[in-house]
N, C-alpha and C positions, 0 to 999 in steps of 0.2 A: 587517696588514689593518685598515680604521681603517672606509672605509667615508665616511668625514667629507668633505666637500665634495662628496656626491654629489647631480645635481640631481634636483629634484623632477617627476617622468615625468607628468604627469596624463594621462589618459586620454582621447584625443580621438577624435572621427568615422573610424574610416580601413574603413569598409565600400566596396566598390568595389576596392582593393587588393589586387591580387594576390600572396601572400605565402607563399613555402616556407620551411621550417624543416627545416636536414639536418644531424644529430645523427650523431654517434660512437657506436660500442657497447660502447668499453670500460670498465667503470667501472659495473656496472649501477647501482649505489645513486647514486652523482652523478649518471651522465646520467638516471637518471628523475624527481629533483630539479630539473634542469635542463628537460628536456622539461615537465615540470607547471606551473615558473614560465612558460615558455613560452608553452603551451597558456592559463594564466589571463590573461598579456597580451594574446592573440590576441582572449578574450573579450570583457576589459574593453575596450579597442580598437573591438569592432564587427566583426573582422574574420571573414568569413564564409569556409568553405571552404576554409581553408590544406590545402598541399602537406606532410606530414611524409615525408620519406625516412631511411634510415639506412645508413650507411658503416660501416665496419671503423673506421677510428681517427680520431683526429685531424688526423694528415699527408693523407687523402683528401676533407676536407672542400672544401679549393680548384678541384680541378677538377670535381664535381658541384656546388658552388656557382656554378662559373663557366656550368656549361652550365645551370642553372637562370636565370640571369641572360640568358643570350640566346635562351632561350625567352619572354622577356618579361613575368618575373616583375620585379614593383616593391619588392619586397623579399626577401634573402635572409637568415633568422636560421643562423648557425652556431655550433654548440656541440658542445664536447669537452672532454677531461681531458685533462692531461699532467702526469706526479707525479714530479719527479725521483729519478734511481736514479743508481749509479754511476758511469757511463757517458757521455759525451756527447751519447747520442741526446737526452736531456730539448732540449739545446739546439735539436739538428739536425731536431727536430719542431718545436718552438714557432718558430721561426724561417720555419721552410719554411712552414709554417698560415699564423700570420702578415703574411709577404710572401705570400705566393698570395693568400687573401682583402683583404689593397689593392690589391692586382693585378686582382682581380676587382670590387671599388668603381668605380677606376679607367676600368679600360677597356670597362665593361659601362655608365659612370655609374648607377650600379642603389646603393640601400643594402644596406648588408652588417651585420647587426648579427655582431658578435666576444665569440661566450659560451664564448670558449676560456678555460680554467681553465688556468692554469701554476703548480702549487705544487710546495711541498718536501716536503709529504707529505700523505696521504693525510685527516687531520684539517682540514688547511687546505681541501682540497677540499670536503670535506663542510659545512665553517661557510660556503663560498660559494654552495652546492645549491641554497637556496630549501626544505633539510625542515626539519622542525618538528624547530626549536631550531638550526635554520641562524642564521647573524649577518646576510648576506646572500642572495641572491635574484638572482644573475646570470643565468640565464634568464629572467627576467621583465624585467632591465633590459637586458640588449641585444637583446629582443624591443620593447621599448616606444622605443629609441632607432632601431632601424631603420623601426617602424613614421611615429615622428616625422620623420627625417631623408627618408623617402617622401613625406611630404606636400611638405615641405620643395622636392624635387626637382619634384614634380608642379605647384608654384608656382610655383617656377623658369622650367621648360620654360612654362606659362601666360602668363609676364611680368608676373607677378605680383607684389607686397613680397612677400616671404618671412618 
């Protein structure tokens, strides 16, 4: 985790935007890491009145993403943990998340911000959280990349330069 060529998010106008954020519950100390950086993008952003919902795990992120997205939401942030164990579920979750949330990019054309955490343990997760004496702040950055990739869309759709 390096962190190193990430860009720099400034903080733009996105009041007007309609913006869910649907968090995983497992993990309390990362996901409310994740939720906070979140929540301070939504801030810095302008954005008034987000939608927070919350899911069982990880793997259910996609399809309450997807029906947030065709309710006509312009951005959907999704965040979860997945901490590899034994087993090959670490894969068969991050995968399935994943592909469902481009699945749901895709065919919704809606931004999806991706603050699914995939580590090997449970420290790496925590230096990604956004707490105090985290390295990064991944809810705050794929909240602020879906809020930018929204505008981005809503330029688009305008016929606007983007």
């Amino acid at each position: 985790m390096s962190g190193a060529g990430a860009p720099q998010q400034q903080p733009v106008d996105s009041r007007g935007l309609r913006v869910a954020v649907v968090a995983a519950s497992w993990h309390d100390q990362v996901m409310d890491g994740l939720l906070a950086g979140a929540e301070r993008a939504l801030e810095a952003f302008g954005v008034e009145e987000p939608l927070v919902v919350r899911v069982p795990g990880t793997f259910e992120l996609p399809v309450v993403a997807s029906a947030l997205a065709a309710e006509g939401y312009d951005a959907v942030v999704a965040l979860g943990v997945v901490i590899r164990g034994g087993t090959p579920h670490f894969e068969y979750v991050c995968s399935a998340a994943t592909d469902g949330l481009t699945r749901v990019a895709l065919d919704h054309t809606v931004a999806v911000g991706f603050g699914v955490l995939t580590c090997d343990d449970e420290q790496q997760a925590l230096d990604r959280a956004g707490l105090e004496g985290s390295r990064e702040d991944k809810g705050y950055e794929a909240t602020a990349a879906a809020l930018l990739t929204a505008r981005t869309l809503a330029q688009v759709r305008r016929g606007r330069d983007a």
